[in-house]
TORBAVEX-427574 format. One line per field, with one value per residue: x, y, z of N, C-alpha, C in turn; residue in one letter; residue number from 1; chain. Coordinates in nm, 3 decimals. Layout:
REM residues N
n_px <- (X ...)
n_py <- (Y ...)
n_pz <- (Z ...)
ca_px <- (X ...)
ca_py <- (Y ...)
ca_pz <- (Z ...)
c_px <- (X ...)
c_py <- (Y ...)
c_pz <- (Z ...)
residu <- (A ...)
num <- (NUM ...)
chaine <- (A ...)
This chain:
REM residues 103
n_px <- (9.814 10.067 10.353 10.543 10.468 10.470 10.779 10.844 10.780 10.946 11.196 11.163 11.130 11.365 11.567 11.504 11.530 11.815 11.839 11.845 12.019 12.263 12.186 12.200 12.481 12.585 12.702 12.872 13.057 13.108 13.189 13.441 13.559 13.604 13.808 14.010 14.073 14.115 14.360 14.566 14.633 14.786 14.944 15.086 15.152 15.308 15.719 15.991 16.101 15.968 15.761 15.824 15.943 15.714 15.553 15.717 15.678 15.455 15.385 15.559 15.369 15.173 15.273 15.356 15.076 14.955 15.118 15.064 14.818 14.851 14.943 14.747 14.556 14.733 14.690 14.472 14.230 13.999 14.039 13.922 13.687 13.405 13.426 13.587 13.779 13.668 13.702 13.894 13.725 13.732 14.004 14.146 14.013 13.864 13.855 13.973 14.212 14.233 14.178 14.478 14.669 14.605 14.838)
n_py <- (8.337 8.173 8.351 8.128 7.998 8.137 8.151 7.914 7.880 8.080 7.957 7.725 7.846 7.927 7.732 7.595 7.767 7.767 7.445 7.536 7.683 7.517 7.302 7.415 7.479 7.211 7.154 7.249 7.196 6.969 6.997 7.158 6.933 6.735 6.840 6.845 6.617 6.516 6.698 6.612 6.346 6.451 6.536 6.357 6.166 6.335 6.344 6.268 6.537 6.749 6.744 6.819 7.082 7.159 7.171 7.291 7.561 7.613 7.606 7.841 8.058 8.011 8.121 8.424 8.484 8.484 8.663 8.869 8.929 8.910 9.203 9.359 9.337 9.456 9.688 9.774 9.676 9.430 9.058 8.824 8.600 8.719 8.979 9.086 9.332 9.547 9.837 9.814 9.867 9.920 9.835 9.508 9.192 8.950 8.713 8.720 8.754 8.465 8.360 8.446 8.323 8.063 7.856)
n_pz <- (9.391 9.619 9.801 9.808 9.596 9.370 9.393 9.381 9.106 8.951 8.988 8.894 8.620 8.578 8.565 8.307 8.207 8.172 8.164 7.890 7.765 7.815 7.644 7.415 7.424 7.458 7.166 7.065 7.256 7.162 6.925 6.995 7.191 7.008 6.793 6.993 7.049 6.788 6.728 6.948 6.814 6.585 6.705 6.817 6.648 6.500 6.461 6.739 6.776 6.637 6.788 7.035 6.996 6.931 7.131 7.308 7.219 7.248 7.493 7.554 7.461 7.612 7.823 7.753 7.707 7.969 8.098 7.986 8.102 8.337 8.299 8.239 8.433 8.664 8.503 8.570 8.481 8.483 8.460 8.478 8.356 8.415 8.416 8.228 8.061 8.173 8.396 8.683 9.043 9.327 9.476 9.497 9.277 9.355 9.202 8.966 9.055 9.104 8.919 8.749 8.894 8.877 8.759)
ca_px <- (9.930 10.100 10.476 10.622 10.421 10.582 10.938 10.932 10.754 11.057 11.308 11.124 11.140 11.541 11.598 11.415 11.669 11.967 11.847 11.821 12.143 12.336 12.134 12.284 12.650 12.661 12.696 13.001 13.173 13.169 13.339 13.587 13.639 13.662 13.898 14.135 14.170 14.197 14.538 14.612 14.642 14.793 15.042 15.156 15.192 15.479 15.836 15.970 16.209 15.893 15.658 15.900 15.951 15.555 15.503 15.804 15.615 15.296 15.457 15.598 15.270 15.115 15.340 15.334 14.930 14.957 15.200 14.998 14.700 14.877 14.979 14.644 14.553 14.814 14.690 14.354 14.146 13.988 14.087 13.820 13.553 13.293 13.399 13.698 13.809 13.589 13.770 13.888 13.646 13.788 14.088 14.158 13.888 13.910 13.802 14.069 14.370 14.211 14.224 14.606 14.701 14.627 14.941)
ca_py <- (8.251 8.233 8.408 8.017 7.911 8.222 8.187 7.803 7.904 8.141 7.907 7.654 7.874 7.996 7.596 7.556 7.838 7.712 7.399 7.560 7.720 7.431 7.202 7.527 7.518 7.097 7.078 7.364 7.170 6.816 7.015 7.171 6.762 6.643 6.905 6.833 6.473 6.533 6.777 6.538 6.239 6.517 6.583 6.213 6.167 6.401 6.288 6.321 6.654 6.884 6.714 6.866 7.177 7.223 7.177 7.427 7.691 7.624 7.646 7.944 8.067 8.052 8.199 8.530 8.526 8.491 8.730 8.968 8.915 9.029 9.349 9.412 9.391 9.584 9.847 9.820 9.564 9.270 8.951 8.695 8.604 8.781 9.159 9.082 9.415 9.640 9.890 9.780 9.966 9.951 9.686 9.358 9.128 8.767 8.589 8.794 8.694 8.349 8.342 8.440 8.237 7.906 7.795)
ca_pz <- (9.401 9.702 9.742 9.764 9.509 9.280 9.384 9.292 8.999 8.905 8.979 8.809 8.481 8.577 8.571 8.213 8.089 8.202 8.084 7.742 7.757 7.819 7.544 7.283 7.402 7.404 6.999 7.060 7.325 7.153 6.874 7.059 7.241 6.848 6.758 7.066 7.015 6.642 6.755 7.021 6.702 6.495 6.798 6.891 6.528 6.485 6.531 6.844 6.796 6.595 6.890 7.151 6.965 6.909 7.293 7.391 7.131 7.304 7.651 7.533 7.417 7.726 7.929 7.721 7.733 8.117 8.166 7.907 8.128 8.457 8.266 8.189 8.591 8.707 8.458 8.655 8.415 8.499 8.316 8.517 8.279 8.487 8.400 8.144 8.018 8.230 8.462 8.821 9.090 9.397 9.538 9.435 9.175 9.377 9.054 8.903 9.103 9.092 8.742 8.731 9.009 8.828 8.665)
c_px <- (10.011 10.270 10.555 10.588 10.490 10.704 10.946 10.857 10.881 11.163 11.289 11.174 11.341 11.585 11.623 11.535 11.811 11.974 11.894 11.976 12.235 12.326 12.260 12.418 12.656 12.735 12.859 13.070 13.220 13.235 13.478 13.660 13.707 13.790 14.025 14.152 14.213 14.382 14.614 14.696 14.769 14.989 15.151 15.187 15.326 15.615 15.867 16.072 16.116 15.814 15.748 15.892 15.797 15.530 15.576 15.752 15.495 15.309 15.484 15.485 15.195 15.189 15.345 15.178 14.910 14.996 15.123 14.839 14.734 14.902 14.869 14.595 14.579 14.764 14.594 14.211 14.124 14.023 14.052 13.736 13.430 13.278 13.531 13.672 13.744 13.724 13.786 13.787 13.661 13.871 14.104 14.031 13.920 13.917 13.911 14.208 14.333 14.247 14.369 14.706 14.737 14.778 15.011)
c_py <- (8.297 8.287 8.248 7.969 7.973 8.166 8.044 7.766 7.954 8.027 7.757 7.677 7.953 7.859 7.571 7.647 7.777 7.551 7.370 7.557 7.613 7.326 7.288 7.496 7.327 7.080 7.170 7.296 6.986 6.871 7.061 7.045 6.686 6.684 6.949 6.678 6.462 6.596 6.676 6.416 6.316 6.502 6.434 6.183 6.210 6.376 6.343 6.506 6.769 6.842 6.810 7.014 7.277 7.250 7.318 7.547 7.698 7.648 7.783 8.078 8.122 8.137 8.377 8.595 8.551 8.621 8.923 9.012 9.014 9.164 9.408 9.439 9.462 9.705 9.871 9.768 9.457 9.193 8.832 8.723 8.663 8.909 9.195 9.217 9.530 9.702 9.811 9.865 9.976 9.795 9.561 9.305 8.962 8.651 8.626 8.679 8.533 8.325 8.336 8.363 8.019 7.862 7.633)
c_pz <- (9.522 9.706 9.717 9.630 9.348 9.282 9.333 9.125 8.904 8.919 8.877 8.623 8.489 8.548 8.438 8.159 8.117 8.146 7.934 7.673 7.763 7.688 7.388 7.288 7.442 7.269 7.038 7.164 7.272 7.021 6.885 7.130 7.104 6.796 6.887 7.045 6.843 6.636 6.830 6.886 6.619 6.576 6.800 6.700 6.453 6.543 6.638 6.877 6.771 6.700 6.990 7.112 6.958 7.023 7.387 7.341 7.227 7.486 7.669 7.525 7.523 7.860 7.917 7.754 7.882 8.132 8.086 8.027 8.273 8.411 8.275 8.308 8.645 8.677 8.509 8.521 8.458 8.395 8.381 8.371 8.313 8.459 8.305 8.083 8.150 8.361 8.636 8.909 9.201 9.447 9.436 9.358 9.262 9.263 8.968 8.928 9.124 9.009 8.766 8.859 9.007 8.705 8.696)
residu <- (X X X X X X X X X X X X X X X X X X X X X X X X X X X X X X X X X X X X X X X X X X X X X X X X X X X X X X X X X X X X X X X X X X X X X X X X X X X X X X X X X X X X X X X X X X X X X X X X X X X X X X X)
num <- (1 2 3 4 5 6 7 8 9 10 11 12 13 14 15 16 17 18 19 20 21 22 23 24 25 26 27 28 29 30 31 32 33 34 35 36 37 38 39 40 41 42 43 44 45 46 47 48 49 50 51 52 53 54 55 56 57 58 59 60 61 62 63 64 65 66 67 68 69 70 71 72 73 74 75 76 77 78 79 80 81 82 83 84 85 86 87 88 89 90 91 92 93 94 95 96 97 98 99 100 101 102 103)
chaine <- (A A A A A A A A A A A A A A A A A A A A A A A A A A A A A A A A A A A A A A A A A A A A A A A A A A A A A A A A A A A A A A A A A A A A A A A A A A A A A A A A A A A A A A A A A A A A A A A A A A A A A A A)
């Protein structure tokens, strides 16, 4: 076999997994879509003073997790999804300060 005939062999079968992988985590993301328009229904539903109040909690909410997340940086933790928890190893994480960057 020649080396092309390998490498689009391999990518052939890297394709086939990632395929796979994706087929597994559909059923888990159409219940996490079911179970946001279910809240969404749940949300618009509620008068408008506990609707306001639910949103300022959840505003609130996130602003602590954020701000929990830079602490955790600072202390020399990542908090990208790529190396979440794991020690810093030298300088900045780009995926890092990406992450906390989105607000």
């Amino acid at each position: 076999m020649s080396q092309l005939s390998q490498a689009l062999t391999e990518v052939e079968e890297k394709l086939n997994s990632l395929i796979e992988e994706v087929q597994r985590l559909l059923p888990y993301v159409k219940s996490l879509e079911d179970e946001n328009a279910r809240l969404k229904r749940e949300l618009c539903a509620l008068p408008e003073k506990e609707r306001s109040r639910v949103i300022a909690n959840a505003e609130h909410l996130q602003g602590v997790a954020h701000d929990n997340l830079e602490r955790l940086y600072r202390e020399g933790f990542h908090v990208c999804h790529l190396h979440f928890g794991q020690p810093l190893e030298e300088g900045d994480c780009l995926f890092c300060m990406g992450f906390l960057r989105k607000d």
